[in-house]
N, C-alpha and C positions, 0 to 999 in steps of 0.2 A: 512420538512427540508428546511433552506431560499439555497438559491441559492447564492453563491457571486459574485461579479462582474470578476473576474478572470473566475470562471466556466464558466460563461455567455459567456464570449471573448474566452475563447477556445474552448467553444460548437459552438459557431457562425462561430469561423475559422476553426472547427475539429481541432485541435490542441491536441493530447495526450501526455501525460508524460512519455520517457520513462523509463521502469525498468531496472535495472539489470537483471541477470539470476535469476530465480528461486533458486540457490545454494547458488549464494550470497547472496539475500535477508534472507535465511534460514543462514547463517554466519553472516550476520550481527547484525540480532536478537541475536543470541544466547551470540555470545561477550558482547552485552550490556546486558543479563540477564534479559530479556526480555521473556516471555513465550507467547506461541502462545495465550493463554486465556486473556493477559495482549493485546496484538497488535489487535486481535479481536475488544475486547470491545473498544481500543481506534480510533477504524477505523470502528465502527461498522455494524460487520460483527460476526459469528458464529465462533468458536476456529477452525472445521471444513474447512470451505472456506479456513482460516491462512495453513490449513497445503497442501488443494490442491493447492493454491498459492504458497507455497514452493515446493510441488513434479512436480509444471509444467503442473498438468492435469486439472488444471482450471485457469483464467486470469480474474484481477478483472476489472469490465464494468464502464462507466459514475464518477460519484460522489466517488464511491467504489476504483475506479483507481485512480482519483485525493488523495484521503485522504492516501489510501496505498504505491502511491509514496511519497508525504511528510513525511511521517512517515518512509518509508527505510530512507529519505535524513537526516533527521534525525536523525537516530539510523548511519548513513555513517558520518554525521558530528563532532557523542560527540564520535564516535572511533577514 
């Protein structure tokens, strides 16, 4: 996978993104019709991981955190 220059600058300053609660990210998926198999594969990650990241008993790391937060900001921006 390339690395972007954005990842690169917030790996260098530890800089992470942060999320919502796990409640919200799981509301804001749903409003937009979005299925955990659909957010998965577009943050690619396992349908699995989607829904431990919604129940709160797992948080996504590195590269997986970056794509998962854009993707909430996104499903938060077309609501």
């Amino acid at each position: 996978m390339t690395v972007t220059v954005a990842e690169q600058i917030r790996s260098r300053l530890r800089i992470r993104r942060e999320l919502p609660s796990p409640e919200e990210c799981r509301a804001l998926r749903i409003a937009s019709g979005i299925t955990q198999g659909e957010l998965a594969t577009a943050i690619g990650v396992t349908r699995q991981a989607v829904t431990q990241y919604e129940s709160g008993t797992r948080r996504p790391q590195g590269r997986t955190l970056d794509a998962y937060a854009e993707a909430i900001q996104t499903l938060r921006d077309a609501a």
